[in-house]
PAMI-305852 format. One record per residue (C-alpha): residue number from 1; residue in three letters; chain; x, y, z. Coordinates in nm, 4 decimals, padded with zeros to 6 digits. Each point is the difference from the previous one (the first is absolute). Layout:
[node NUM; ala; A; [X; Y; Z]]
...
***
This chain:
[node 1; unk; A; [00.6060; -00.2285; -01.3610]]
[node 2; unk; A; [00.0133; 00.1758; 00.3238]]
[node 3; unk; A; [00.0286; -00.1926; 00.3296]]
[node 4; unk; A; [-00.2555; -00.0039; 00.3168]]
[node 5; unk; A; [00.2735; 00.2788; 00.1375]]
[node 6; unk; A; [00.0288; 00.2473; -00.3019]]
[node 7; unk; A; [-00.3621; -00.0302; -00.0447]]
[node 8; unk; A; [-00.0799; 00.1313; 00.3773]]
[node 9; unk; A; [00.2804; 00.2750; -00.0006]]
[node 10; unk; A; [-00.1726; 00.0722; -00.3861]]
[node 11; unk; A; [-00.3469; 00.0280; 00.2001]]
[node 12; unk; A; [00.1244; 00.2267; 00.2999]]
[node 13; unk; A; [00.2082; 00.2519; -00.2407]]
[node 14; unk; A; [-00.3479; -00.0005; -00.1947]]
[node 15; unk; A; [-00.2001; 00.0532; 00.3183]]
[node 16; unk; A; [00.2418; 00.3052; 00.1331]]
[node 17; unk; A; [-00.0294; 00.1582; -00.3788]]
[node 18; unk; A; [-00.4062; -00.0376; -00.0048]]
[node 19; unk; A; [00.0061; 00.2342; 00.3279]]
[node 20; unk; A; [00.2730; 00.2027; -00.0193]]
[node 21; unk; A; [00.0103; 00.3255; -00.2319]]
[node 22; unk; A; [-00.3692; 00.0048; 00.0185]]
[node 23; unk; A; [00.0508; 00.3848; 00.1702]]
[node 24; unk; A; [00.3583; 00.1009; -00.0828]]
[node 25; unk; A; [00.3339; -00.2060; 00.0117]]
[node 26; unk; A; [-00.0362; -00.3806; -00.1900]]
[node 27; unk; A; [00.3038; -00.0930; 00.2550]]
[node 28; unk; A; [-00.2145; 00.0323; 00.2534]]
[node 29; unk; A; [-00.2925; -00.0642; 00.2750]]
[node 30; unk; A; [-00.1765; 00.3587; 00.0849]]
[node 31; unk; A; [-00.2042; -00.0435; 00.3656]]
[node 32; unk; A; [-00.3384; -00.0515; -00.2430]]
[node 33; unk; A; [00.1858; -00.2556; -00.2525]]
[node 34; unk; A; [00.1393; -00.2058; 00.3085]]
[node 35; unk; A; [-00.4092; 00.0307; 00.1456]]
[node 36; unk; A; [-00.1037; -00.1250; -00.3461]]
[node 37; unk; A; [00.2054; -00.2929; 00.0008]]
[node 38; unk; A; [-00.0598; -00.1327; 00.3385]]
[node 39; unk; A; [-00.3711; 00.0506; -00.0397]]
[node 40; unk; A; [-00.0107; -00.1961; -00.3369]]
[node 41; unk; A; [00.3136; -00.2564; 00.0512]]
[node 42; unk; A; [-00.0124; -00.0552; 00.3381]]
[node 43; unk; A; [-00.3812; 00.0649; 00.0553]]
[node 44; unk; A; [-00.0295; -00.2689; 00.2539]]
[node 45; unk; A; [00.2993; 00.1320; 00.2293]]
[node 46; unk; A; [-00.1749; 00.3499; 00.0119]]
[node 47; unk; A; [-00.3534; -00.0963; 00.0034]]
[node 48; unk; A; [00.1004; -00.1818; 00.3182]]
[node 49; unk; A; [00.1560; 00.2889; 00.1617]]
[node 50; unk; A; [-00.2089; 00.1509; 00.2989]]
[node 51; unk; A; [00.2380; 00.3494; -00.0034]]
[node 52; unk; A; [-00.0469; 00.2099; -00.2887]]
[node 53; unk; A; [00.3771; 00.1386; 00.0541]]
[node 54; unk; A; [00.1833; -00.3122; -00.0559]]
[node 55; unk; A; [00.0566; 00.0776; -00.3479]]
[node 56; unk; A; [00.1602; 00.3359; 00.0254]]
[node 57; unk; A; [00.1791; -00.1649; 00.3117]]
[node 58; unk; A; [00.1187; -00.2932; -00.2577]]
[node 59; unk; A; [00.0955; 00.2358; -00.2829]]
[node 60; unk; A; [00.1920; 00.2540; 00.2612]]
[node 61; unk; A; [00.1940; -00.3079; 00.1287]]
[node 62; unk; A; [00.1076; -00.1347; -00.3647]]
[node 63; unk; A; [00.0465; 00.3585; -00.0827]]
[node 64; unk; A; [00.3991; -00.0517; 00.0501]]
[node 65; unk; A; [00.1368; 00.3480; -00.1030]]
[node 66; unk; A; [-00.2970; 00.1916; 00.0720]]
[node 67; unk; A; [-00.1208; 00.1284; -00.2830]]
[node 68; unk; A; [-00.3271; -00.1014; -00.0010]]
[node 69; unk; A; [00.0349; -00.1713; -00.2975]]
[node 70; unk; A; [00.0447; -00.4228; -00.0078]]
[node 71; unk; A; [00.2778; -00.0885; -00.2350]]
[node 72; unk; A; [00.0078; -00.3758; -00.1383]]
[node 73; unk; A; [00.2834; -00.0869; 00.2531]]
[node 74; unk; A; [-00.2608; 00.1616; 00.2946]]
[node 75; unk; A; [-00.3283; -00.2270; -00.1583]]
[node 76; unk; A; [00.2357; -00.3191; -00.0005]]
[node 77; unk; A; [00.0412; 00.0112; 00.3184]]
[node 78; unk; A; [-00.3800; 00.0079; 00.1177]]
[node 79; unk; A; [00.0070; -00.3171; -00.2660]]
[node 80; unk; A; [00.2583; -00.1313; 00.1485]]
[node 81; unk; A; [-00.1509; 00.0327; 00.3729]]
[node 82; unk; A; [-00.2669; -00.1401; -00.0953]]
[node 83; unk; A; [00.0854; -00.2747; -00.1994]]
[node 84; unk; A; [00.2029; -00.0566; 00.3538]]
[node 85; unk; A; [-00.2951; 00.0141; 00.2096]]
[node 86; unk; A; [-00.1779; -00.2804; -00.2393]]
[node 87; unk; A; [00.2972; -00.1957; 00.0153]]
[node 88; unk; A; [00.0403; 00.0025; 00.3810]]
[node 89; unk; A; [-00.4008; -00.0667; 00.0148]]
[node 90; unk; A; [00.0272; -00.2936; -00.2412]]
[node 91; unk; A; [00.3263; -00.1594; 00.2300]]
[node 92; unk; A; [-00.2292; 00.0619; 00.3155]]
[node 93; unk; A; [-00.3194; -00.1537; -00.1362]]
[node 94; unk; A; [00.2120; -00.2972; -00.1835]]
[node 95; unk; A; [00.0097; -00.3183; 00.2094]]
[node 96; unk; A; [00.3513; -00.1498; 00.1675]]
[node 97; unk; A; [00.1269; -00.3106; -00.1360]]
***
């Protein structure tokens, strides 16, 4: 039986595969496949967004090589800084002992 761990790295590689390949390479996020995903998984991060831009700003800035494309290594690290950003919130709002 798979542990709390292996299930969520199960559940992102499963995420990643849903989007990407939808328009060309499976090993990748095109520009519309990485719009896709942030407007269905992440709804309430763009949804909140007053800039339309900020995804194609986002997606340029993961975009390490410059292809265009977002390879698994490029989405974990939006994961990543995100799952950064909720753990720094989470510290912040926690109370000192």
């Amino acid at each position: 039986m798979p542990t709390e761990t292996e299930r969520c790295i199960e559940s992102l590689l499963a995420v990643f595969q849903r989007y990407a390949g939808r328009e060309g390479n499976s090993c990748t996020l095109s520009k519309r496949e990485f719009r896709a995903f942030m407007d269905t998984e992440l709804a309430a991060f763009t949804k909140n967004q007053k800039d339309p831009g900020v995804v194609d700003r986002m997606m340029k800035k993961l975009d390490m090589n410059s292809d265009g494309q977002l390879d698994f290594q490029e989405f974990l690290n939006l994961i990543g800084g995100i799952a950064v950003a909720c753990h720094d919130s989470l510290i912040l709002k926690s109370p000192n002992p």
